[in-house]
C-alpha positions as CSV (number, residue, x, y, z in Angstrom):
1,X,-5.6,-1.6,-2.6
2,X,-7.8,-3.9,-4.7
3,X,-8.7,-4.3,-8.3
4,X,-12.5,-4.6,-7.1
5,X,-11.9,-1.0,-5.7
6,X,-10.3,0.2,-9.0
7,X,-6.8,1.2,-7.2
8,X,-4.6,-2.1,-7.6
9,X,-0.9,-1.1,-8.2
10,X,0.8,-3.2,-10.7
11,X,4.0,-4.1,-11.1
12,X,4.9,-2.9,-14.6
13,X,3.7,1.1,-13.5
14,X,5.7,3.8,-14.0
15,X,6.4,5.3,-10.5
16,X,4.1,8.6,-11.6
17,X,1.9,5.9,-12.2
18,X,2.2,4.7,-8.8
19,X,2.0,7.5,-6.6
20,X,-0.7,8.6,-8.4
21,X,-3.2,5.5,-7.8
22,X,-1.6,5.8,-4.0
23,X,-2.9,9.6,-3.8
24,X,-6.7,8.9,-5.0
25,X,-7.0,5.6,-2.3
26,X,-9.8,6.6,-0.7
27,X,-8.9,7.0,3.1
28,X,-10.8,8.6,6.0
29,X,-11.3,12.3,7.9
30,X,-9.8,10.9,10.8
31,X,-6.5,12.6,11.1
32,X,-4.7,9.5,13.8
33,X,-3.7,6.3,11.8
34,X,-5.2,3.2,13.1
35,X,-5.0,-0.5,11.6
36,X,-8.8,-1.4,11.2
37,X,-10.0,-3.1,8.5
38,X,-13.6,-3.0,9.2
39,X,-14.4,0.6,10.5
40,X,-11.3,1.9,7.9
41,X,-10.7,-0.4,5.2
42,X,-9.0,2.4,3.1
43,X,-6.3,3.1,5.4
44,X,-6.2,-0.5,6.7
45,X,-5.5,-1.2,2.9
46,X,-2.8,1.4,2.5
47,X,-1.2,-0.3,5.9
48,X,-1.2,-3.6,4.8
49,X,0.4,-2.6,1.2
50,X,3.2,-0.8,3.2
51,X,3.4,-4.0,5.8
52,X,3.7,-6.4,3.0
53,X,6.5,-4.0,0.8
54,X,8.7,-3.2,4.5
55,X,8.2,-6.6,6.2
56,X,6.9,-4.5,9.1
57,X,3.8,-4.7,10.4
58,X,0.4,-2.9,10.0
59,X,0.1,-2.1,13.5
60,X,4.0,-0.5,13.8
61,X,3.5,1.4,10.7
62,X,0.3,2.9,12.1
63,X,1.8,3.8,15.1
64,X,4.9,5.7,13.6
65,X,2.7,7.9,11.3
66,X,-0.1,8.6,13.9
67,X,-1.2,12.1,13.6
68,X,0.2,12.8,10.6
69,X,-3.1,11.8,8.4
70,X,-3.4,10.1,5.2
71,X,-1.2,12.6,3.4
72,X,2.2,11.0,5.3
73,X,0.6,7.8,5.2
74,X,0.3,8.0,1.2
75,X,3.6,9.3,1.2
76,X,5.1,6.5,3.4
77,X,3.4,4.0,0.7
78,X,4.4,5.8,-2.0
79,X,8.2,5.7,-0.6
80,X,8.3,1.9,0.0
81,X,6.0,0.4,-2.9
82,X,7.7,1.7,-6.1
83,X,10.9,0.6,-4.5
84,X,9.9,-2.8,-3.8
85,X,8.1,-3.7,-6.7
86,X,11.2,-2.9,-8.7
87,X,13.4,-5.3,-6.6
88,X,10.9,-7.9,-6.7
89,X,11.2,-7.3,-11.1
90,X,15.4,-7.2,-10.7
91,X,15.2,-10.1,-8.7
92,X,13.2,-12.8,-10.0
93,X,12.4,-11.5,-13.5
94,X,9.1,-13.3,-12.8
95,X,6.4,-10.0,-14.0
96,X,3.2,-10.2,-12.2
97,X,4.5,-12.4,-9.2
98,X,4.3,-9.2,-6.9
99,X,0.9,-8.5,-7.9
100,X,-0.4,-11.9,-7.4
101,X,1.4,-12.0,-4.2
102,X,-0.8,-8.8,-2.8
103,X,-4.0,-9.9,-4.2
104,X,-3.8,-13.0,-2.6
105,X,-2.7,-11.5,0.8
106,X,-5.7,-8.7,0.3
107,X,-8.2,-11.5,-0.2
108,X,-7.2,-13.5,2.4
């Protein structure tokens, strides 16, 4: 998820919002989930946007959803980011820190 590929989330989105930039991330036909940035950078994006939002990593995450394709692993995103984007709001009142936060990790 990257504003150079059009599908950043930001923070002040309405969950439809959300889930619907989640849906059109552009993923892969493979149907196992693997962490891979440089042969699947659309579902190594997806990963690390669900590592950074559960404090789990991209690897674990992978391994839980294996078969189940990029439906449940849009789904699993979908679940966690909305969530924790509106902590991060109730929480520090600061908008746009979250954002900042993943562009920063993304680009590193």
């Amino acid at each position: 998820m990257s504003k150079s590929y059009g599908n950043a989330i930001n923070i002040s989105m309405t969950a439809e919002e959300t889930a619907k930039r989640i849906k059109k991330s552009q993923t892969d036909s493979e149907r196992m989930i693997t962490f891979d940035p440089e042969a699947r950078p659309g579902v190594s994006g997806l990963l690390s946007t669900a590592a950074i939002c559960t404090g789990r990593s991209e690897v674990e995450i992978a391994e839980e959803i294996g078969m189940g394709g990029a439906g449940a692993l849009k789904k699993y995103v979908t679940d966690d980011v909305r969530p924790h984007c509106d902590g991060v709001l109730e929480t520090t009142g600061m908008d746009g820190a979250f954002e900042e936060l993943v562009e920063r990790y993304l680009e590193a």
